[in-house]
KOLZA-29702 format. One record per atom (N, C-alpha, C): residue in one letter; atom name; x, y, z. Coordinates in steps of 0.001 Angstrom, whole numbers, plus 524288, in hexadecimal, padded with zeros to 5 digits. Layout:
! KOLZA-29702
   code   site    east   north      up
      A     CA       X       Y       Z
...
//
This chain:
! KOLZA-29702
   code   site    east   north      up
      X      N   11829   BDF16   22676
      X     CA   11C2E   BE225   228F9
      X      C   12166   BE10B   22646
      X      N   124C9   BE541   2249D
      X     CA   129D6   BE399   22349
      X      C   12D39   BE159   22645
      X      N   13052   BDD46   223B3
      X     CA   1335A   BDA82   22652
      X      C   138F3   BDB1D   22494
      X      N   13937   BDCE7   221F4
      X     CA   14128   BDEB9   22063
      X      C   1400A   BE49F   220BC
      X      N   1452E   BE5BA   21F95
      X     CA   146E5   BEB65   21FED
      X      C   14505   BEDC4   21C25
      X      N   14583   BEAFE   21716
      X     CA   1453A   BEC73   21282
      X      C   13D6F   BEEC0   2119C
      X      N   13B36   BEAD8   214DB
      X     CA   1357E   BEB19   21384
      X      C   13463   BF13D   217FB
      X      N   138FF   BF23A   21C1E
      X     CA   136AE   BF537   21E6E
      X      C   138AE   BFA72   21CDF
      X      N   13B43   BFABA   21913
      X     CA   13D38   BFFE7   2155A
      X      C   139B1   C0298   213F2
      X      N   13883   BFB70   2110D
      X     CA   13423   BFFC9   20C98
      X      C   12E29   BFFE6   20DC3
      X      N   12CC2   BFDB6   2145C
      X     CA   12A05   C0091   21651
      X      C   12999   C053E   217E6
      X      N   12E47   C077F   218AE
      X     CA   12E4A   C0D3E   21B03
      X      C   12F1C   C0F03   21694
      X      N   13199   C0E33   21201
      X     CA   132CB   C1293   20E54
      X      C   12B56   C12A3   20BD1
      X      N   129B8   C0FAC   20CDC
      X     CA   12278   C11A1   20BFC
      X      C   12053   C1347   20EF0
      X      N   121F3   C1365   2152B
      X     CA   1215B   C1790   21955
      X      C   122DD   C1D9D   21696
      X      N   1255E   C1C7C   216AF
      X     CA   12A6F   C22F1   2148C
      X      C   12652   C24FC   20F7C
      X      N   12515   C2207   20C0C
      X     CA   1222B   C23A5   206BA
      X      C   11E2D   C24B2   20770
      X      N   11B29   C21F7   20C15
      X     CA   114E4   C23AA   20C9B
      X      C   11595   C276D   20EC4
      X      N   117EC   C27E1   214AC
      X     CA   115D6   C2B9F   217C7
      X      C   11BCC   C318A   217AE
      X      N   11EDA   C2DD6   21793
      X     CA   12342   C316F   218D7
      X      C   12543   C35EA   213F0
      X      N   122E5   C3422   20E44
      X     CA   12348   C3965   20AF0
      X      C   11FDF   C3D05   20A67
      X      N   119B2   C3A1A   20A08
      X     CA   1163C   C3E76   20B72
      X      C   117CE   C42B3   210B6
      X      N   11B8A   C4114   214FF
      X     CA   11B59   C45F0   217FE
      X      C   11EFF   C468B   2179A
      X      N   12240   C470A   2140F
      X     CA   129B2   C4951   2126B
      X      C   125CB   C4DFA   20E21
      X      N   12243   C4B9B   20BCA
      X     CA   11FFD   C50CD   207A0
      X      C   11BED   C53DC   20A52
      X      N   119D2   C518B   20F41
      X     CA   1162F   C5629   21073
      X      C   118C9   C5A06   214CA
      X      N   11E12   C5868   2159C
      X     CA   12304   C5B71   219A5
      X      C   1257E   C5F0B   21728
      X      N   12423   C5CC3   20FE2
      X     CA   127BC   C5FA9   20E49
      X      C   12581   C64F1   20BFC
      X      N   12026   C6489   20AC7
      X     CA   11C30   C696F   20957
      X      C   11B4F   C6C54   20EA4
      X      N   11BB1   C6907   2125D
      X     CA   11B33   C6DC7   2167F
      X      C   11E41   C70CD   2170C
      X      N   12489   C6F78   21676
      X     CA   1286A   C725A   21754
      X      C   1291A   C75C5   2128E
      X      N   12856   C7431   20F38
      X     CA   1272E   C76D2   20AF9
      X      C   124C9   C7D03   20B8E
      X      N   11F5B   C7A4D   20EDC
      X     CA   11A81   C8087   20E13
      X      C   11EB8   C834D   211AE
      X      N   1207B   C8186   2158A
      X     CA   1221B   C83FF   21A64
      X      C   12629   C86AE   21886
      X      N   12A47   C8514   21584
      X     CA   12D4A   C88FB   21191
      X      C   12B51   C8DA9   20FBD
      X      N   128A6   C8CD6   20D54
      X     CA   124E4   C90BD   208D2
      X      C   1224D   C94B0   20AA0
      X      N   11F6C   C9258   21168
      X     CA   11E5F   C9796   2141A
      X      C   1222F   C9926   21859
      X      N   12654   C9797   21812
      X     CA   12992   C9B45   21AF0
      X      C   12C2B   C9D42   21603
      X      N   12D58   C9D15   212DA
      X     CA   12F92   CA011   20DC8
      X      C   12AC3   CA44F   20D7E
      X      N   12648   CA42C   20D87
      X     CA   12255   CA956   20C6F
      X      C   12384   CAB91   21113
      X      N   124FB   CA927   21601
      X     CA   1244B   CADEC   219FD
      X      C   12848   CAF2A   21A63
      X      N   12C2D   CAD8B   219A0
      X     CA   131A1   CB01F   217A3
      X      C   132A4   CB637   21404
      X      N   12E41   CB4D2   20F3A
      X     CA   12DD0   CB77A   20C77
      X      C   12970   CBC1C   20DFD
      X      N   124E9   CBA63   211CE
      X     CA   121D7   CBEE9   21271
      X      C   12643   CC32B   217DB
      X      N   12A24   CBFB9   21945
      X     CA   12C7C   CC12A   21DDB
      X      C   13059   CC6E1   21BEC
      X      N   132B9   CC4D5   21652
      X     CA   13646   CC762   214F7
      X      C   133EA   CCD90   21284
      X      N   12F79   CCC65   210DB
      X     CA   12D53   CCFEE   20D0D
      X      C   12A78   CD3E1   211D7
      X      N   12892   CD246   21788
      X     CA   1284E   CD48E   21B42
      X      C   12D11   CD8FB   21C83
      X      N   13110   CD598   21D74
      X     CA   1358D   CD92C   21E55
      X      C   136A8   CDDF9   21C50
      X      N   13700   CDC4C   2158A
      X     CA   136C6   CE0F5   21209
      X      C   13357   CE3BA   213B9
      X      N   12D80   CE521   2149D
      X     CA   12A2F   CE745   2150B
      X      C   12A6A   CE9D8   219B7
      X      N   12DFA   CE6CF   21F28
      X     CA   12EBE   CEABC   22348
      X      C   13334   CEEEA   22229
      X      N   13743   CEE30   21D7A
      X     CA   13A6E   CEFE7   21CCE
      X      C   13A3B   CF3AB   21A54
      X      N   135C6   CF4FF   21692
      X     CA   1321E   CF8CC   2146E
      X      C   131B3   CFCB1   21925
      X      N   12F3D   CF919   21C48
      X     CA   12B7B   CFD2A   22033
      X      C   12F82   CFFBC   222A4
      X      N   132D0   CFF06   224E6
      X     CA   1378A   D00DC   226BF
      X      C   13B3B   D06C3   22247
      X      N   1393C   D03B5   21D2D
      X     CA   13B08   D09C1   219C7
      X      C   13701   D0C3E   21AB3
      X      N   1322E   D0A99   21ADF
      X     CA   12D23   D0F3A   21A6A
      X      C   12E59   D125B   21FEE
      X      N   130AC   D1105   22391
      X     CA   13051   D1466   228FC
      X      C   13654   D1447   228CB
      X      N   13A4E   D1507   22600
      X     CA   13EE8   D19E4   2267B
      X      C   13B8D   D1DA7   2230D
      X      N   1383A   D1D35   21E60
      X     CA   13608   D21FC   21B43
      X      C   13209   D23BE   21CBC
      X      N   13125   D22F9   222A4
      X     CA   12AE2   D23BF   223F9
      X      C   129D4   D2B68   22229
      X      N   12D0A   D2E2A   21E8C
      X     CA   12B30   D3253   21FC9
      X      C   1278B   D30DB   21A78
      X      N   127C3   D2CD8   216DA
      X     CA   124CE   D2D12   212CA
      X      C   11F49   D2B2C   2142F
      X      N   11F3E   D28ED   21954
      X     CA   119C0   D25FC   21B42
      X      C   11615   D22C0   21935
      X      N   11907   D1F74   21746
      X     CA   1181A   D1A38   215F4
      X      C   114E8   D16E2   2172F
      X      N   113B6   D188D   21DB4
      X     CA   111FF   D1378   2207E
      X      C   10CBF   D1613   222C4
      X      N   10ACB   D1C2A   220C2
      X     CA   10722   D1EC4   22272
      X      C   101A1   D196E   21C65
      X      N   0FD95   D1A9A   21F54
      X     CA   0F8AF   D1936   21AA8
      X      C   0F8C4   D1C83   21633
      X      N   0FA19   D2099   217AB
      X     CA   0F7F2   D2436   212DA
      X      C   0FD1D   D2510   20E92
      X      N   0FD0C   D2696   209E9
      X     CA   100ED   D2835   2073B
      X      C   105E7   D2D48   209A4
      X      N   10A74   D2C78   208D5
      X     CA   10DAA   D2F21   20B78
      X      C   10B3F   D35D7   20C13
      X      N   10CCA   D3994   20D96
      X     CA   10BC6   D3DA3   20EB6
      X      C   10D18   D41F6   2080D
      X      N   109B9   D43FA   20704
      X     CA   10B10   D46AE   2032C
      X      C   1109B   D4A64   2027C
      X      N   112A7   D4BAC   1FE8D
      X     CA   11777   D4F79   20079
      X      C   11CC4   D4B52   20060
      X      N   11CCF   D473B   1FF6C
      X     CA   1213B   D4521   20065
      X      C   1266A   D45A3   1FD49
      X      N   12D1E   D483D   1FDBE
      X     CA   12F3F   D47B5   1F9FF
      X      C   130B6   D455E   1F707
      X      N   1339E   D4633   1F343
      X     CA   13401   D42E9   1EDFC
      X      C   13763   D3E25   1F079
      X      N   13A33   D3E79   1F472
      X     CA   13E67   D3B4F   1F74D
      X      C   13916   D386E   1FA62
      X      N   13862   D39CC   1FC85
      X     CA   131F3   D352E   1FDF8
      X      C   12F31   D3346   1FBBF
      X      N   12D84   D359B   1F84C
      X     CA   12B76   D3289   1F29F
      X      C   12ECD   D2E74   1F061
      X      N   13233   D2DDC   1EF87
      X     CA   136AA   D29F4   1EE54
      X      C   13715   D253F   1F190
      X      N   13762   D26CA   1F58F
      X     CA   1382D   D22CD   1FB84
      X      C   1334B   D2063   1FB47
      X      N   13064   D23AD   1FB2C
      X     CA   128DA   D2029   1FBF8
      X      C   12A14   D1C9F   1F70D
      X      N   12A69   D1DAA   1F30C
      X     CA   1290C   D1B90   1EEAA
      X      C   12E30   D1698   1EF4D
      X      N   131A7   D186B   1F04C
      X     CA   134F9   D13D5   1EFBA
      X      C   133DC   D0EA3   1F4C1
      X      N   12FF7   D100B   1F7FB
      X     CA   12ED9   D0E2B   1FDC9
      X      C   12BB7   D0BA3   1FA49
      X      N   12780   D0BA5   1F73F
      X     CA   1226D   D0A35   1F5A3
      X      C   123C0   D064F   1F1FE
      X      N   1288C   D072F   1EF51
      X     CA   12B98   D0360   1EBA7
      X      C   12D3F   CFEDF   1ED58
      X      N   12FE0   CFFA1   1F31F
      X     CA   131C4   CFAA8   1F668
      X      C   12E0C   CF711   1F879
      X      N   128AA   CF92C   1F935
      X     CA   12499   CF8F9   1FC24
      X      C   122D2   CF424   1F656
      X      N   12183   CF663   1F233
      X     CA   11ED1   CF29E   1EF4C
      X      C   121CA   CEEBF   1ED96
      X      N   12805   CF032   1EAD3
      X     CA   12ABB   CEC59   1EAEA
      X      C   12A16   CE8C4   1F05E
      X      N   129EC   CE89C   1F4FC
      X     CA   12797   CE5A3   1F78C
      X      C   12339   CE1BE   1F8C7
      X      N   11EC2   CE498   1F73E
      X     CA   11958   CE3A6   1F500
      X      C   11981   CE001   1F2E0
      X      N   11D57   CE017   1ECDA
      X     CA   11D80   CDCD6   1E93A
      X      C   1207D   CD875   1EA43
      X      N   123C9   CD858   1ED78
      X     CA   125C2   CD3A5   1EF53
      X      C   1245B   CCFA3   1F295
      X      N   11F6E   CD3A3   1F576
      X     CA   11DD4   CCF6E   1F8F5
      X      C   11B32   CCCD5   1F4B7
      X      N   1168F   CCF7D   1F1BA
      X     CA   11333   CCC66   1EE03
      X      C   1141F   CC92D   1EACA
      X      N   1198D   CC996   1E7EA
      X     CA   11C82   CC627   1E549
      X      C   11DDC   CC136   1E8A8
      X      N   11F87   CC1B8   1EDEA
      X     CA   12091   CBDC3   1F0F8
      X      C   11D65   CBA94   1F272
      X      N   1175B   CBD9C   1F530
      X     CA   1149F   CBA2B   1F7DC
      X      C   10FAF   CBA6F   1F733
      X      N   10EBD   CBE9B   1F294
      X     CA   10A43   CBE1C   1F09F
      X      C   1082F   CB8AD   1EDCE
      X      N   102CA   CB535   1EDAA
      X     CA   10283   CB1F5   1E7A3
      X      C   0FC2D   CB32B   1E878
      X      N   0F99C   CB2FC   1E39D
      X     CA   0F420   CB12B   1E356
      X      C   0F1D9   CAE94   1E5F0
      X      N   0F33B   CAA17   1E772
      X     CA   0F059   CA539   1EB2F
      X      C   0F347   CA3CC   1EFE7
      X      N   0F46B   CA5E1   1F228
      X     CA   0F7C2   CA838   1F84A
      X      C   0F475   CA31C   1FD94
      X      N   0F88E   C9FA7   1FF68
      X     CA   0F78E   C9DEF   20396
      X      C   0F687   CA302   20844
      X      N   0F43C   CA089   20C14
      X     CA   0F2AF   CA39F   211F1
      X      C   0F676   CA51C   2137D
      X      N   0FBFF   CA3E9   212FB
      X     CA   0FFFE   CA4F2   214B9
      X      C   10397   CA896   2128C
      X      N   101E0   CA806   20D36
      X     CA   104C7   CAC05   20908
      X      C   101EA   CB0BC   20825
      X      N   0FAC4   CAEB7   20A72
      X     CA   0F7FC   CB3CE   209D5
      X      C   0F77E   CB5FA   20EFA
      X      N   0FA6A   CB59E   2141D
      X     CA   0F9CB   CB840   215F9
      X      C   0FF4F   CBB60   21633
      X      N   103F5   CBA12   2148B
      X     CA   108F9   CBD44   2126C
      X      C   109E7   CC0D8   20EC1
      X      N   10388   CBF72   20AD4
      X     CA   10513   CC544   2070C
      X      C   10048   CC877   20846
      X      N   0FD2F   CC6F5   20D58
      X     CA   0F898   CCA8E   20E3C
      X      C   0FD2A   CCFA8   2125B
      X      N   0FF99   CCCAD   214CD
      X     CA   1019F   CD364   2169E
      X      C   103BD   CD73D   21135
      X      N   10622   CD46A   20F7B
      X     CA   106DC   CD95B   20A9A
      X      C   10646   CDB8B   206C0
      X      N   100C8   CD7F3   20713
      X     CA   0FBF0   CDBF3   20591
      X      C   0FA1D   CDF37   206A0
      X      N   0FA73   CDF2F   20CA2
      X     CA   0F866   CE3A1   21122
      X      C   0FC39   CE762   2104C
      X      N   10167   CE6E5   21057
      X     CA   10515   CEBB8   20EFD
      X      C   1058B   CECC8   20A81
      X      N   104E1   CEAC7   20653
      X     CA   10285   CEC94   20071
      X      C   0FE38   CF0C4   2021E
      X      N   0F9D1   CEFF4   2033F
      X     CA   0F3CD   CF167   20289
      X      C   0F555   CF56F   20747
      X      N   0F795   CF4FE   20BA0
      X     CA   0FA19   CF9C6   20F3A
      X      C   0FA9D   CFF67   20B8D
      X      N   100A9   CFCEF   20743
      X     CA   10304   D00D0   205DC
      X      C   100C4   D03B7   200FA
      X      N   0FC2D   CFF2C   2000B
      X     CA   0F716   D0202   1FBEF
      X      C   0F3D1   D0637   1FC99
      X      N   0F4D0   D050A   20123
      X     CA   0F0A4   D09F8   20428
      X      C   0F296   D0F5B   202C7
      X      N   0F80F   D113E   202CD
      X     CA   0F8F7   D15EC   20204
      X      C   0FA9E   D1791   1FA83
      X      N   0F806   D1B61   1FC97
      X     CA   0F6D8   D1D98   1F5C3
      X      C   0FC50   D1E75   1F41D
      X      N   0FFA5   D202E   1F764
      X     CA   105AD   D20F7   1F184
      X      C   10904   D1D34   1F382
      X      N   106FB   D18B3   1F552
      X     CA   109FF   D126A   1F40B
      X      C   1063A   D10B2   1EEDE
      X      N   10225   D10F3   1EED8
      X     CA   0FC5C   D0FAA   1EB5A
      X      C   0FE4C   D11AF   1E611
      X      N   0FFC2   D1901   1E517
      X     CA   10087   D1B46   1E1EE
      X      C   1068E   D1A93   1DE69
      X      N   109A0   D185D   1E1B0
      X     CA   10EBA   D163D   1E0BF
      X      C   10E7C   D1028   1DD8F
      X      N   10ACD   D0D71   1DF7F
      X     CA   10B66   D0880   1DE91
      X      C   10CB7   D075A   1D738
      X      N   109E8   D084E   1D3C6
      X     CA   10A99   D08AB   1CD69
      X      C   11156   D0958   1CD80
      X      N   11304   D0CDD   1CE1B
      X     CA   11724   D107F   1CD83
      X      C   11B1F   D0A0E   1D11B
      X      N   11AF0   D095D   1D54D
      X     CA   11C88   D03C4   1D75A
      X      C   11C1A   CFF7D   1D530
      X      N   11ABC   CFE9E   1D445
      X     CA   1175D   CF86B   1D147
      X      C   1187C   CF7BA   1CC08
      X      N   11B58   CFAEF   1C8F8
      X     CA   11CB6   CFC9A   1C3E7
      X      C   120FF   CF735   1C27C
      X      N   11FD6   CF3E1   1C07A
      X     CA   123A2   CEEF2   1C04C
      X      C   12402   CEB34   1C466
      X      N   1213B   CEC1E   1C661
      X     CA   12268   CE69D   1CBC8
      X      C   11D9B   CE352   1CA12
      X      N   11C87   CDE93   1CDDA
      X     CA   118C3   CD9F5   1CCAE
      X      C   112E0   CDD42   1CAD3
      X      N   11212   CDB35   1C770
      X     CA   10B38   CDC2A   1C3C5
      X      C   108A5   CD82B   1C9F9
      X      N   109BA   CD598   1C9F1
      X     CA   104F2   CD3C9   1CE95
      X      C   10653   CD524   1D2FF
      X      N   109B0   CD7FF   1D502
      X     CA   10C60   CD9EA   1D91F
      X      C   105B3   CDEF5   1D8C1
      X      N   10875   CE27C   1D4F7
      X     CA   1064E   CE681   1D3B7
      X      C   1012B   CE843   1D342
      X      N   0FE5D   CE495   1D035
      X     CA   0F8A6   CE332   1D1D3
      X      C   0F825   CE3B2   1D5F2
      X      N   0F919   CDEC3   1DA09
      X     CA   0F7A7   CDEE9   1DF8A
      X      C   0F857   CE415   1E24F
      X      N   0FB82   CE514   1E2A3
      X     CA   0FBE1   CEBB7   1E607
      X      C   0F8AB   CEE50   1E42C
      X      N   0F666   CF15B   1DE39
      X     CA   0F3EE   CF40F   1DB76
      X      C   0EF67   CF21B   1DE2E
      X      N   0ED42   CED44   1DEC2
      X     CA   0E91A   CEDB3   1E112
      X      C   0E958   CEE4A   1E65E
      X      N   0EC5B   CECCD   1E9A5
      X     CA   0EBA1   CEF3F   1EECD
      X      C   0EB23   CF366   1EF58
      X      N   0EE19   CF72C   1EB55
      X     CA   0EF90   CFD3D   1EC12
      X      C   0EA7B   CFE73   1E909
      X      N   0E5FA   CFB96   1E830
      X     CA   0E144   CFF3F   1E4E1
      X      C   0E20E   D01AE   1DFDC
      X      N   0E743   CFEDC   1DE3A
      X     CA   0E6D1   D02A5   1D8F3
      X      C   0E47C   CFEA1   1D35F
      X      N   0E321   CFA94   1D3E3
      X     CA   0E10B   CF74C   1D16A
      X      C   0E654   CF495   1CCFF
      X      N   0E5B1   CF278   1C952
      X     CA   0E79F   CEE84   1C611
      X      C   0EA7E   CF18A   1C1F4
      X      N   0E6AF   CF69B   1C1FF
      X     CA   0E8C7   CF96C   1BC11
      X      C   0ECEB   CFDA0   1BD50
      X      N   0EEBA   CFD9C   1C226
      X     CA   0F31C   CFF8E   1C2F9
      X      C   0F8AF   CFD4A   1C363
      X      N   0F7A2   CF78C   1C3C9
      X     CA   0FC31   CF3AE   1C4CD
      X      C   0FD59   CF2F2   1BEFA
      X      N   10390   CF1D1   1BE8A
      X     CA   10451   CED99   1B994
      X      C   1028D   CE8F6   1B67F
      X      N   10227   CE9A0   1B344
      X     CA   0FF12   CE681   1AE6B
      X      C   10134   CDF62   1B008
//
């Protein structure tokens, strides 16, 4: 048992070294992860917003019908044609941001269940043929692996995306 002060220092400072840094570093990776996923849900939060903020232009333009399954109504003017197309522009520039953001190859449960919704609104807006028929004409300079990915949701395979 220590008997001076001195012996009982540097008993505790080997208290402190055994036990007390291993949990200063395993306090500190936790807080760490806990950062990292509130920064993704931050980020899936924000990229939400945008996307309600979309939806909100698609229904002041609901005469272009956007939000119907099928491709807009034939007949549309050249001033609707413009608006759609420029709607479809905001829409993928969107797309591409989420994928750039929160897309990766080897995706935790947590990260894969944040870019599975917008996938679902990708593969949604795949469904209609002149978002589908637009897409080349969109995609013209933005991410090559962005581009891929949609091309295949949208069924148009590999040899339509950028090289």
């Amino acid at each position: 048992m220590p008997a001076t002060l001195l012996e009982w220092m540097e008993l505790l400072s080997y208290v402190v070294t055994v036990f007390g840094l291993p949990l200063a570093i395993y306090v500190f990776l936790v807080e760490q992860r806990k950062e990292r996923q509130a920064e993704e849900e931050s980020i899936h939060q924000r990229l939400s917003d945008e996307y309600n903020d979309f939806l909100k232009l698609v229904i002041d333009n609901s005469d272009l019908q956007l939000l119907s399954r099928a491709a807009a109504p034939a007949g549309l003017s050249e001033e609707q044609q413009e608006r759609k197309q420029a709607m479809f522009g905001i829409l993928v520039a969107l797309f591409e941001r989420a994928y750039i953001l929160v897309y990766e190859d080897d995706m935790d449960r947590q990260r894969r269940r944040l870019w599975q919704s917008w996938e679902d609104y990708m593969h949604d807006w795949c469904k209609r043929r002149d978002f589908r028929e637009a897409l080349p004409q969109l995609l013209e300079g933005e991410d090559p692996d962005f581009a891929r990915h949609i091309f295949r949701l949208a069924g148009l395979g590999a040899e339509r995306g950028p090289e």
